[in-house]
C-alpha positions in Angstrom: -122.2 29.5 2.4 -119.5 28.4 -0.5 -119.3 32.5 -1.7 -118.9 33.3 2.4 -116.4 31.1 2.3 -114.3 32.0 -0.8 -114.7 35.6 0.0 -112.6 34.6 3.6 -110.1 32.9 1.8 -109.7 35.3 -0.7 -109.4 37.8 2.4 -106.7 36.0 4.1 -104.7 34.9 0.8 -104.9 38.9 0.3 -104.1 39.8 3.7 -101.2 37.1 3.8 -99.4 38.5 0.6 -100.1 42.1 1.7 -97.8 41.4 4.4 -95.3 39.2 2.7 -95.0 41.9 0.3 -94.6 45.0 2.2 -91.3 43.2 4.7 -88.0 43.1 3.6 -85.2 41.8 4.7 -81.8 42.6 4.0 -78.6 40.7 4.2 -75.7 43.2 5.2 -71.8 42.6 5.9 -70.5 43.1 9.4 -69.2 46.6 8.4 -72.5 47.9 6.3 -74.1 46.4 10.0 -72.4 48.5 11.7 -72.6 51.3 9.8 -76.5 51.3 9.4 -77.0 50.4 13.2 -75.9 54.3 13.7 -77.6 55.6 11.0 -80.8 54.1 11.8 -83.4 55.3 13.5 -85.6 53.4 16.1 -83.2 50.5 16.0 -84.5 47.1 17.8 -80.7 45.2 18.0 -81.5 41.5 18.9 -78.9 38.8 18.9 -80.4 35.3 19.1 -77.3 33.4 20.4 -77.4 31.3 24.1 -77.3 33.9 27.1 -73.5 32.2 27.9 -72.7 33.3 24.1 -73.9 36.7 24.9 -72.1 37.4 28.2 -68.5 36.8 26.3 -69.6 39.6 23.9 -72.0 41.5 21.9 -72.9 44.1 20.0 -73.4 47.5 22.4 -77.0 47.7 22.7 -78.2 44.4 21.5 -81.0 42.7 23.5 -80.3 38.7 24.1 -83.9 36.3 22.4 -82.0 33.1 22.6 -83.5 31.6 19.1 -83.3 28.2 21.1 -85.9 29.2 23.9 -89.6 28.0 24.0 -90.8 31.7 24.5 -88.5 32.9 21.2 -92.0 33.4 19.5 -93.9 35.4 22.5 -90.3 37.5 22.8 -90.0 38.8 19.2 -93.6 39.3 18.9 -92.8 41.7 21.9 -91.0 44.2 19.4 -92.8 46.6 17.5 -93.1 45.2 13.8 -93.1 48.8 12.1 -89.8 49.8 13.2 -86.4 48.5 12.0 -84.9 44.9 13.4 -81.6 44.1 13.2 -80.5 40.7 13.7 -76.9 38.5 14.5 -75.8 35.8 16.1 -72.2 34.2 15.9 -71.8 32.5 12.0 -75.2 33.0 10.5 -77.2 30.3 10.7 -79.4 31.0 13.3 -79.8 34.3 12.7 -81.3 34.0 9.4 -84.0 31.7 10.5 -84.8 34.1 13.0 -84.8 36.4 10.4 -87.6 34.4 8.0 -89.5 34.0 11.0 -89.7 37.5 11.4 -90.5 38.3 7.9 -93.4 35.5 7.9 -94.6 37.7 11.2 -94.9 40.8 10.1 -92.1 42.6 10.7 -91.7 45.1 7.9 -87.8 46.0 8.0 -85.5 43.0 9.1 -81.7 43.3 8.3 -79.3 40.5 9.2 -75.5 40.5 9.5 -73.8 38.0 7.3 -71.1 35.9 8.9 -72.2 37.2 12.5 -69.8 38.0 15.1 -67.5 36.1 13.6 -67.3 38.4 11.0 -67.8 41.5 13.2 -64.8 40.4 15.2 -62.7 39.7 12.3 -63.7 43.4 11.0 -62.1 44.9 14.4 -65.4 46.2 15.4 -66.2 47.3 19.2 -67.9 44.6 21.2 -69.2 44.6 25.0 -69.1 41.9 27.7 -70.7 41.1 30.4 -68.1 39.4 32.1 -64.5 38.8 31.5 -63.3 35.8 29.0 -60.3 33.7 29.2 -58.3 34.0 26.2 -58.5 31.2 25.3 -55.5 28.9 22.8 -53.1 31.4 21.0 -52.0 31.3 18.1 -48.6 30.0 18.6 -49.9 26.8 20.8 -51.9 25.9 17.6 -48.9 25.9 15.3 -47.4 23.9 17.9 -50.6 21.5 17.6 -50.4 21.3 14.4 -46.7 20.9 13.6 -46.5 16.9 14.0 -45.3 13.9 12.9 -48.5 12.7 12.1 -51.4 14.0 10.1 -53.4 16.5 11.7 -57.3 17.4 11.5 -58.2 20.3 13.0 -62.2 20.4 13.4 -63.7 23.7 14.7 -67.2 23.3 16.0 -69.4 25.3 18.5 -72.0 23.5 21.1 -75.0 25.0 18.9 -74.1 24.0 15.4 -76.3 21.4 13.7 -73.7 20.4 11.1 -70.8 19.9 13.2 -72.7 17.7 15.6 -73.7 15.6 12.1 -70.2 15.4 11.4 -68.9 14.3 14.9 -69.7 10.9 14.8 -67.9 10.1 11.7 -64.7 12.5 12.2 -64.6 10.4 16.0 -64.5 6.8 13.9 -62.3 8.2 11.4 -59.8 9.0 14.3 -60.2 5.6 16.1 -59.7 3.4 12.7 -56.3 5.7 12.0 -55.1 7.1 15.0 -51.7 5.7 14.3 -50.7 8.3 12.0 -54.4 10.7 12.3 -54.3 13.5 15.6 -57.8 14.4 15.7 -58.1 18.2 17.5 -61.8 19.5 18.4 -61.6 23.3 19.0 -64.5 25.1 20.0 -64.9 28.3 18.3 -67.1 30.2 21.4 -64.0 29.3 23.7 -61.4 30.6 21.0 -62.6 33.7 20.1 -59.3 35.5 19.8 -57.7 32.1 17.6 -61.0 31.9 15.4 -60.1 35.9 14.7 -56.3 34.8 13.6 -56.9 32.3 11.6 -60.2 33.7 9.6 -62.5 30.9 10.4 -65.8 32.8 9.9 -68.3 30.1 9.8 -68.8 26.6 10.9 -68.0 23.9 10.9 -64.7 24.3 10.0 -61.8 21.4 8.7 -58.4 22.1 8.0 -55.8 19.3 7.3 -52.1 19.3 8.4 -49.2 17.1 6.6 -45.8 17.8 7.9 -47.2 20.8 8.9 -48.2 22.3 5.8 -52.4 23.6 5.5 -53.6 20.8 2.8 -56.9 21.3 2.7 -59.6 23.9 4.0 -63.3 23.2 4.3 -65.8 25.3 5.7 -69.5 24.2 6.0 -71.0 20.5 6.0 -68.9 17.7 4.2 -69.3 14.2 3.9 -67.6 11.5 5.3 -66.0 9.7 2.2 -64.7 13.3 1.2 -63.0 13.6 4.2 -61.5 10.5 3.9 -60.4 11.4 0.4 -58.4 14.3 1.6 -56.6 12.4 4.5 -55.5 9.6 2.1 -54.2 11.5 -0.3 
């Protein structure tokens, strides 16, 4: 019974690295994306953002497995695990976990776009909608946010992103303890495609910090509270 045994575990330990080893996955800028999405063949385009994400614009081609859903599992395990998967979604993040979930499955060729859309759109590279976006803020109404009298904190975020919700909180009691001479503005990055493109915000979240209107300080990715208050006080 104990050799039965040690000859299945041995099996499945070999089985399990057998597969681990013969998957890749590849981490490619927007443009290298692009270029290997026409140079591929038997391409399987998934982008894992929300449905809403996808209607304001994707990559031609690209199916919609919302990485969110219950069924995100049952979907990708729909795709056929031999042929090449290409992954996005709008910063990243979520498309890299989909992309070690697919590696851990099986799938032998996985290759993700860096920086996501976000980095797509701010190579110029062709997008489809489904339906027709609102601009959203320009350019010029966000100088004209930002040029005030008081210090400004501009906080971009989207709906979806773990760290910006982390950060909320504190950046909301920060901004009620100084609003005397603090302007707190939330700007959401999936509503502001056109603005995130401008200003080269390519990941989230995203602070920047405005004294008599002058950039003093840029942060992209999680940050702590007393750091933030740091950079206002200074």
């Amino acid at each position: 019974m104990r050799q039965y045994l040690f000859i299945l575990l041995a099996t499945f330990l070999f089985v399990g690295c057998s597969n681990a080893q013969n998957s890749t996955k590849v981490n490619l800028t927007a443009s290298e994306f692009s270029k290997e999405l026409t140079s591929t063949k038997d391409v399987q385009l998934v982008d894992v953002r929300t449905p809403e994400e996808f209607e304001k614009g994707h990559v031609k081609n690209a199916i919609n497995i919302n990485l969110r859903d219950d069924d995100f599992g049952k979907r990708v395990d729909s795709l056929d695990k031999d042929k090449p998967v290409f992954v996005y979604c709008l910063s990243g993040g979520r498309s890299s976990a989909a992309a070690k979930k697919m590696v851990s499955n099986g799938f032998k060729d996985v290759r993700e776009m860096e920086g996501g859309m976000m980095q797509w759109r701010a190579a110029n590279l062709p997008e489809v909608a489904e339906k027709q976006v609102a601009a959203g803020m320009s350019l010029a109404q966000y100088q004209a946010l930002v040029n005030s009298d008081k210090i400004v904190l501009v906080d971009f975020y989207a709906d979806w992103c773990a760290p910006c919700k982390k950060m909320k909180p504190y950046l909301d009691k920060i901004s009620d303890q100084i609003k005397d001479k603090l302007t707190l503005v939330r700007i959401d990055a999936d509503a502001n495609p056109e603005l995130m493109k401008a200003l080269k915000v390519e990941g989230l979240p995203v602070l920047k910090l405005y004294k008599k209107n002058t950039l003093t300080w840029d942060n992209e990715g999680f940050v702590e509270e007393a750091v933030v208050r740091e950079k206002i006080g200074k």
